[in-house]
N, C-alpha and C positions, 0 to 999 in steps of 0.2 A: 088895713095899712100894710103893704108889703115892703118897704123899708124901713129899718129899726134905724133911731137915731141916739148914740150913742152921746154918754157924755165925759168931753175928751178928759176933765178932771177927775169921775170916778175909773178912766180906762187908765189915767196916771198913777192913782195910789194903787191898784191891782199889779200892775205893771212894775213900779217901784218893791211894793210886797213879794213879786214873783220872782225878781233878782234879788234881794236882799236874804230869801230863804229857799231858795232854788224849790220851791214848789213844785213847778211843771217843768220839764227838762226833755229834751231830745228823745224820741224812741219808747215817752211814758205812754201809760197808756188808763187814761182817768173816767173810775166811774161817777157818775153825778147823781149826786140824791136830787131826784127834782120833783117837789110837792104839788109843783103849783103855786106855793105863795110869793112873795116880792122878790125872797130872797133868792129862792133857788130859780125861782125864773130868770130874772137878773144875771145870776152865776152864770146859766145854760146862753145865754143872748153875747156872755163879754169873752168865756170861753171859744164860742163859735167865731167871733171876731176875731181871735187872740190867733185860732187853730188858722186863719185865713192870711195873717198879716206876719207871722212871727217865721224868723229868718231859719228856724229848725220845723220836725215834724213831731207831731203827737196825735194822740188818736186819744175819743172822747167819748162817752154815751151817757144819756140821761134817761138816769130808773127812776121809774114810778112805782111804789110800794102799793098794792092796792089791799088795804085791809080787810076785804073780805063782807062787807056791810051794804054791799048793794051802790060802792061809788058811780060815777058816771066820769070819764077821764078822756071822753069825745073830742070835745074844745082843747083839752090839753097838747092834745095828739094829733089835731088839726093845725092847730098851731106850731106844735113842730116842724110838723111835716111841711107848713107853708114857709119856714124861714127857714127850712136845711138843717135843723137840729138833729144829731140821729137819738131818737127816742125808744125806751120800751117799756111793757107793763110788767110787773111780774105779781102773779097769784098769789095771796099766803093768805092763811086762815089766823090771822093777828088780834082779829077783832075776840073770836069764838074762845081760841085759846084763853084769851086776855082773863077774859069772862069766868074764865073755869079755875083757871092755877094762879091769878094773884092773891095774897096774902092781905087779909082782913086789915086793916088801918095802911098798906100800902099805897104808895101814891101810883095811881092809874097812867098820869100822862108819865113816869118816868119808866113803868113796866112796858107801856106801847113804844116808847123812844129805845131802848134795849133791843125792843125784838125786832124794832124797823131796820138801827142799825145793823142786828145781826142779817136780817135776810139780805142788807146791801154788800154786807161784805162778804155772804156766801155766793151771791152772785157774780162779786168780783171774780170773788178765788175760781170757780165756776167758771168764766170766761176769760180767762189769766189776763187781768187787769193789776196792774200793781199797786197803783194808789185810786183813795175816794175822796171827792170832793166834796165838803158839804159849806151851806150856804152861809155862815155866823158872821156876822160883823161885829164890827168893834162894840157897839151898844150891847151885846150878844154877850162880849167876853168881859165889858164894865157890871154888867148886871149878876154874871155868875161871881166873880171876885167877890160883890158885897153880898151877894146870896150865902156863900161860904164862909164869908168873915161874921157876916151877923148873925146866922142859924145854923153852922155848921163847926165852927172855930176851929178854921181854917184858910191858909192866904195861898188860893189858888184861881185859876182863870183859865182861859182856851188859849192853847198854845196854835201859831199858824201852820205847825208841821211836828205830826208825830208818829211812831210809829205800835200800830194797836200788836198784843197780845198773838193776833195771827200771821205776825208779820205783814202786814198792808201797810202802807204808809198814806196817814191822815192830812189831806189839805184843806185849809181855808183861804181860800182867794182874797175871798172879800174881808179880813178881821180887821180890816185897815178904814176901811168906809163907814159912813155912819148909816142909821137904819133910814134916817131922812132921805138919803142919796138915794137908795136903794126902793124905798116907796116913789120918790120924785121919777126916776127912771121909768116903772112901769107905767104911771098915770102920763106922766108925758106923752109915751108911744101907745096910749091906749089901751093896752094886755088889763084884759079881765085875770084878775088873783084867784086863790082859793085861798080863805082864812079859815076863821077857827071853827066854822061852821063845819068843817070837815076832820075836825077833830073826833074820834072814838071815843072822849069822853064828855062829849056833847049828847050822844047817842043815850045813856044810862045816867042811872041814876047816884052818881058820885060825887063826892067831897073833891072839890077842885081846890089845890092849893093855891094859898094866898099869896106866898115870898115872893115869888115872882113880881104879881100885880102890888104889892107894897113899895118891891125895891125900886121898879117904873116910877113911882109915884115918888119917891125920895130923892132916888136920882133928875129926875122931872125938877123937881125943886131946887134943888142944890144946883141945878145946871142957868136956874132965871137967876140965882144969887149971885155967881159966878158963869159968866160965859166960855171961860173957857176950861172949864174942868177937865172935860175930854181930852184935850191936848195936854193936859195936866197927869191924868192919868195913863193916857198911853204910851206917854214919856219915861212917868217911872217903874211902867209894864216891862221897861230894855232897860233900869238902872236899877236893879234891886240889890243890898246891902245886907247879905245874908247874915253878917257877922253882929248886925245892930237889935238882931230879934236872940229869942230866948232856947234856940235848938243849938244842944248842947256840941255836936260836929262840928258847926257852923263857928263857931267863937273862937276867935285868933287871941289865942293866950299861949 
């Protein structure tokens, strides 16, 4: 399929998200985490439209982190290359590393997400890219919220623009979409994904944490109870009432 068919209601919440938090702006120049999977393929496909249509200029490229474990990222790279994506791979020893310097009862998949981030943002800084784009949607940033509230005690989420520790500045295009949109997008146009099969802690033999696949499973529920939870929650993700909780700065007295 050499035409990607786009869907005009996911290019409108990106679209609305990218004025509301000036995201991508004039003269940026955005790198893109791109794995492979729904998300980041997605991001790389709405970007490309966005860099083609949109009344300023910015410039864009989609890194591929290759962990070091024998990937195969042909298909990836083909399919860039067939729809004008500018794509690239970069080398790290993530997997080996991983292997040797994590800490005993640590959790695996958030030592590999660390070190992925870090190779994306040294690549940034590297090719003087100002900001990085990564793939989360709103499902993304519901699911961290109650990750943090119920095993972590703490009321936090994925903000759609931040700026990390090394001065980069973090975008989310997509925090605005749901993960359904974003699966329905690739199956539509056909694009073969990489899932978790491509995970480095598929490769060994580790304790894969459970929070995640629990809070899926609750929020799953809670969302056949109530249909519109989402809108419920992404609503008071922009009305929060800091002075109603128990942080003592926060209290108007």
């Amino acid at each position: 399929m050499n035409k990607i068919e786009h869907s005009k209601k996911l290019l409108k919440i990106v679209g609305k998200t990218n004025v509301k938090y000036n995201l991508i702006e004039e003269n940026d120049k955005v790198l893109v985490g791109l794995s492979g999977g729904k998300d980041s393929i997605t991001l790389a496909h709405i970007l490309a439209q966005r860099n083609r249509v949109t009344p300023f200029k910015f410039e864009f490229l989609c890194v591929t982190v290759d962990y070091g474990m024998g990937e195969d990222f042909r298909y990836l790279s083909n399919h860039c290359k067939k729809h004008g994506i500018p794509h690239e791979i970069i080398k790290t020893d993530i997997f080996k590393t991983a292997q040797e310097k994590i800490r005993e009862n640590s959790s695996f998949c958030s030592f590999i997400s660390r070190m992925r981030r870090g190779a994306l943002y040294r690549v940034a800084q590297e090719k003087g890219f100002n900001k990085v784009a990564l793939g989360h949607h709103l499902d993304d940033a519901v699911e961290s919220f109650f990750m943090n509230f119920l095993y972590n005690g703490a009321l936090r989420s994925m903000p759609p623009i931040y700026k990390s520790s090394n001065g980069l500045v973090v975008i989310r295009p997509l925090i605005m979409a749901r993960e359904r949109q974003l699966r329905g997008f690739s199956v539509k146009n056909g694009i073969d994904t990489i899932g978790d099969e491509a995970c480095p802690a598929m490769k060994i033999d580790v304790k894969i944490p459970h929070a995640r696949a629990n809070t899926k499973e609750l929020l799953k529920k809670l969302e056949e109870e109530n249909p519109k939870i989402f809108v419920s929650l992404k609503a008071s993700f922009e009305h929060i009432h800091k002075s109603s909780f128990f942080n003592k700065e926060d209290l108007e007295v």
